[in-house]
N, C-alpha and C positions, 0 to 999 in steps of 0.2 A: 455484485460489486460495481457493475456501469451504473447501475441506480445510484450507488451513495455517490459514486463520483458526480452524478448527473446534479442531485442535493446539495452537493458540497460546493456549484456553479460552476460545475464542465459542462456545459449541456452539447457539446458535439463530440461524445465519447465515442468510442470506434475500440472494438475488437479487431485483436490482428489474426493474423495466420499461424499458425503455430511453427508453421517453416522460417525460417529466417525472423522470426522478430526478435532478434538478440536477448530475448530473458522477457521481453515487455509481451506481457496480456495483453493493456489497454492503454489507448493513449487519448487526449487530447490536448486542446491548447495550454499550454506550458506545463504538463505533467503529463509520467508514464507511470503506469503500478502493473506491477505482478501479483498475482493472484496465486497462493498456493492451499492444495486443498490436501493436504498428508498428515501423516500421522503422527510426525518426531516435531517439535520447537522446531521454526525455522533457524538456520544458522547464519552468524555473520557472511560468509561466502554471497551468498544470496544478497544482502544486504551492501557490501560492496558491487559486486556487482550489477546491480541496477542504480545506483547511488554514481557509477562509473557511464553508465548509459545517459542518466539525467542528467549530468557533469558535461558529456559534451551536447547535448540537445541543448541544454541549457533553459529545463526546467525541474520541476520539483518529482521527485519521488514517494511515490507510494507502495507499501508492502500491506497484502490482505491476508490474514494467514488463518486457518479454520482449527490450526492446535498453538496457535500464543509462539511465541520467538524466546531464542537460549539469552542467558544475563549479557553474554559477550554482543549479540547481537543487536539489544537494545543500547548497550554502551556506545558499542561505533553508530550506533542511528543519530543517537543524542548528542554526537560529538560530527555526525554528517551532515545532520538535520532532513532526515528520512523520515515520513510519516509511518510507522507502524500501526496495524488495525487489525485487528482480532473481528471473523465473523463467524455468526453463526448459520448455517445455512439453512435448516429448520425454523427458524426463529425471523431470519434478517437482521439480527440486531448487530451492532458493531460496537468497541470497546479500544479507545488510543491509548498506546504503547507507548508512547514517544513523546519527546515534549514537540516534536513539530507537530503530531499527531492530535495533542491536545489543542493547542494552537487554532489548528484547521478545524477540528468539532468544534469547538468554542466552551467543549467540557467533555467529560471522558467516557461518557457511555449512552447513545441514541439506540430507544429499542428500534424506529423503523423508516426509511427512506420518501414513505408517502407522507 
């Protein structure tokens, strides 16, 4: 996921620590994204909460999820303006959820970051 970020014009992405990074995998200049890599739709919870993180940094949020986000979660993304992104991690390919999500790809589905 630092690749797409890196594609998408983050190019000084930075993994954090998993101690204290409040919810956030990865960050650079004016965006944080969380990465989840589980088996159930991510849930709204998640979604505000990094959406809550972004809100005071004061950049944009991204969510990378490797099983797709529940209908409530996409709702409040689309009404937060939270990039949701589906990967695949076999593949690399990624897939926007969101309309911020679309936005930021420039269309809704890149098979690979190179």
């Amino acid at each position: 996921c630092a690749g797409w970020l890196r594609w998408m014009g983050y190019p000084q992405v930075q993994v954090t620590q998993s101690s204290r990074d409040g919810g956030v995998d990865l960050t650079a200049k004016d965006v944080v994204a969380q990465v989840k890599f589980q088996a159930q739709p991510v849930s709204p919870n998640v979604i505000r909460a990094l959406h809550g993180v972004a809100a005071v940094q004061g950049c944009h949020g991204i969510v990378f999820s490797s099983s797709g986000y529940t209908r409530a979660a996409k709702e409040f993304a689309n009404a937060a303006g939270v990039s949701l992104v589906t990967y695949d991690p076999r593949t690399a390919a990624i897939e926007a959820h969101s309309e911020a999500a679309e936005a930021l790809l420039g269309h809704g589905y890149l098979a690979s970051p190179g």
